[in-house]
C-alpha positions in Angstrom: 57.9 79.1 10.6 58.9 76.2 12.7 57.8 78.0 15.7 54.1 78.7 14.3 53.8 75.5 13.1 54.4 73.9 17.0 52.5 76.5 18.3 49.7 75.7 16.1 49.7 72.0 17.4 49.6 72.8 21.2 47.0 75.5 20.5 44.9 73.1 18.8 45.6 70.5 21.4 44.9 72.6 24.7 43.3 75.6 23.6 43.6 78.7 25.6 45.5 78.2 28.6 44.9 78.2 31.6 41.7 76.0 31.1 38.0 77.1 32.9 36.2 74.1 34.6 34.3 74.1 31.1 36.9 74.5 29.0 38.6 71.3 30.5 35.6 69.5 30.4 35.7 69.7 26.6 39.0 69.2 26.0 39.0 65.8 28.1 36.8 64.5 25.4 39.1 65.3 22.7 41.9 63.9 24.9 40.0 61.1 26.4 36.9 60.6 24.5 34.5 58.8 26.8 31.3 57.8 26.2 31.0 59.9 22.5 29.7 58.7 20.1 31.2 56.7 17.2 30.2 59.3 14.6 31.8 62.2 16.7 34.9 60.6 17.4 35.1 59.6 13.4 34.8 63.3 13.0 37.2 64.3 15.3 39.4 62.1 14.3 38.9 63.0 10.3 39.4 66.9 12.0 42.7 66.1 13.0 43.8 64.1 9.7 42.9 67.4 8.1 44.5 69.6 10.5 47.8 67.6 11.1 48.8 64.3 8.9 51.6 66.1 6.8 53.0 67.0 10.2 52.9 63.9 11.8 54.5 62.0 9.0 57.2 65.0 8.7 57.7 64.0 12.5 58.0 60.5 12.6 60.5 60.6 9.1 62.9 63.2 11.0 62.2 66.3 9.6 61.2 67.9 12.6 64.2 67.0 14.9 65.4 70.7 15.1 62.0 71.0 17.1 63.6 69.2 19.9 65.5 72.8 21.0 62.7 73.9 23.4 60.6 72.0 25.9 57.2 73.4 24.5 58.6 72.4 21.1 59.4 69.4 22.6 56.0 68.7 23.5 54.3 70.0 20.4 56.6 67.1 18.7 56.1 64.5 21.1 52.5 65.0 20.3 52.6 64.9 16.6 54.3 61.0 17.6 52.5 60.1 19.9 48.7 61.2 20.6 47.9 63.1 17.6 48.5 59.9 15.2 46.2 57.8 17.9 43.1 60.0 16.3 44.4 61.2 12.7 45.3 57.4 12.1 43.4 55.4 14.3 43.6 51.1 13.7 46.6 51.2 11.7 50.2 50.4 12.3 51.0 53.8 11.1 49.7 55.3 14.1 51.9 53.4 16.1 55.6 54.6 14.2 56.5 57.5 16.2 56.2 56.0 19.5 60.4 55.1 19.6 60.8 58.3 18.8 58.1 60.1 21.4 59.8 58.1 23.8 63.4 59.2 23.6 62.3 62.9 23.1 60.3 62.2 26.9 63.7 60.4 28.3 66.3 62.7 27.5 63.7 65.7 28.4 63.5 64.1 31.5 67.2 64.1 31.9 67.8 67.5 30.7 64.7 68.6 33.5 63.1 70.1 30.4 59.6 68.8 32.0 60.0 71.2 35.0 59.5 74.3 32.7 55.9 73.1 31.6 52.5 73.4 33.2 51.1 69.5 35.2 48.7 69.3 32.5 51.1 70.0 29.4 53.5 67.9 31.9 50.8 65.3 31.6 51.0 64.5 27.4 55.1 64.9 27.8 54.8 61.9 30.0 52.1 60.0 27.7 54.9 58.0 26.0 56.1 56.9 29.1 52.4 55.2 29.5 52.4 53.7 25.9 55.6 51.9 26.1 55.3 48.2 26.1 58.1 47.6 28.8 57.7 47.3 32.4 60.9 49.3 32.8 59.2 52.1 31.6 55.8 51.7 32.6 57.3 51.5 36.4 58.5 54.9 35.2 55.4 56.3 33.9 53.5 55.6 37.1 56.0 56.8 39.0 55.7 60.1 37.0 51.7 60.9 36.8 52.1 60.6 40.0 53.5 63.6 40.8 51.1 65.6 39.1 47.7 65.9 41.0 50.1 67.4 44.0 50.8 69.6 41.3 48.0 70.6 39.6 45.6 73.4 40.8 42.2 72.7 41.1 41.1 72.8 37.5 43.5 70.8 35.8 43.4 67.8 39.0 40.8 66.2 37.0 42.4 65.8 33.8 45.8 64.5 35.4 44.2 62.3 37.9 42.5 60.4 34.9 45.4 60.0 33.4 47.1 58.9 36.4 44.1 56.0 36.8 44.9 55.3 33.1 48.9 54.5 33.8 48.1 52.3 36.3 46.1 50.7 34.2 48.5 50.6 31.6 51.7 49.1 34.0 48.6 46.3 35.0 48.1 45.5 31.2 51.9 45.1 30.7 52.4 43.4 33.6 49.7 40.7 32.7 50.7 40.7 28.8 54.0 42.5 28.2 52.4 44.3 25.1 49.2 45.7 24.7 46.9 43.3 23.2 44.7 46.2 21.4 47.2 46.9 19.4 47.5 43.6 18.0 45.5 43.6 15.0 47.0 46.9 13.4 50.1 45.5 14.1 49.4 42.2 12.4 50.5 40.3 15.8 48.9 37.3 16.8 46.5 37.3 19.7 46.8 34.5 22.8 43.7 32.8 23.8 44.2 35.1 27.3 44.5 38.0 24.9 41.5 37.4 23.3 38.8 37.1 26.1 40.5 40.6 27.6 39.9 42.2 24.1 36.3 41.0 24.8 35.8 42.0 28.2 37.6 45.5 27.8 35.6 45.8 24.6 38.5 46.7 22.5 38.3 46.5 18.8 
């Protein structure tokens, strides 16, 4: 049952792999979303509330540890901490509690060379939690990491991970400048600088 359940949540996330050119195209705006609108990504994000909350609140409150005997149940959990929540709970704090947890399961898989075994583009979400940590230690690591990939990746998935590479640099610049990431501020219930504030503005955060 365990095994269904993980497959269920990297079938839902990636779809029939490998990916066509358009198959990519619309998973990058489930991934990335873009220019969508704000009523698509609402539903989207209400789709995967439906599809996956009771898992992601199983994840981040333990129950799913046993998952971490596999790397492709490795990933499946490290998406129920880290990206899924980003959409099912979007603005709130709770969307931010598994990210500890993401990040440990991404540290000792990267020990353990449990990354190796998966796909660049699965490879890609694995290292995600390496881009969301608010620590230059491991943002240092996370570029270092997506880096690797578009050498890796044939020619349909090179899109997806050099995005994502564009978006850890990004990331490592944010932390550098801040040491946190001021969009996350308000579901946090941190306090914003004055610097924090005109970079929501300009970024358009919300």
């Amino acid at each position: 049952m365990s095994g269904q359940r993980a497959q269920a949540v990297l079938d839902f996330w990636f779809g029939p792999l490998p990916l066509t050119p358009e198959r990519l195209a619309h998973r990058m705006q489930l991934w990335f979303g873009g220019d969508e609108h704000n009523e698509v990504r609402a539903l989207r994000d209400e789709d995967a509330a439906r599809r996956f909350l009771p898992l992601i609140r199983s994840a981040a409150d333990g129950s799913l540890a046993a998952w971490q005997s596999s790397p492709r149940r490795q990933l499946a959990l490290v998406l129920l901490l880290d990206a899924l929540p980003q959409q099912a709970l979007r603005h709130s704090a709770e969307a931010y509690a598994g990210h500890a947890q993401a990040l440990q399961i991404t540290l000792n898989g990267l020990r353990q060379g449990a990354d190796a075994t998966l796909r660049p583009l699965e490879r890609l979400f694995y290292y995600l939690p390496l881009q969301h940590a608010e620590s230059p230690e491991w943002q240092e690591e996370s570029v270092a990491a997506f880096r690797r990939l578009p050498d890796e990746a044939d020619d349909i998935e090179r899109p997806a991970v050099e995005v994502a590479l564009a978006a850890a640099q990004r990331q490592q610049a944010i932390i550098r400048q801040f040491g946190r990431f001021p969009e996350r501020n308000a579901a946090l219930g941190r306090p914003s600088t004055a610097d924090e504030l005109a970079f929501l503005r300009e970024s358009g955060s919300r």
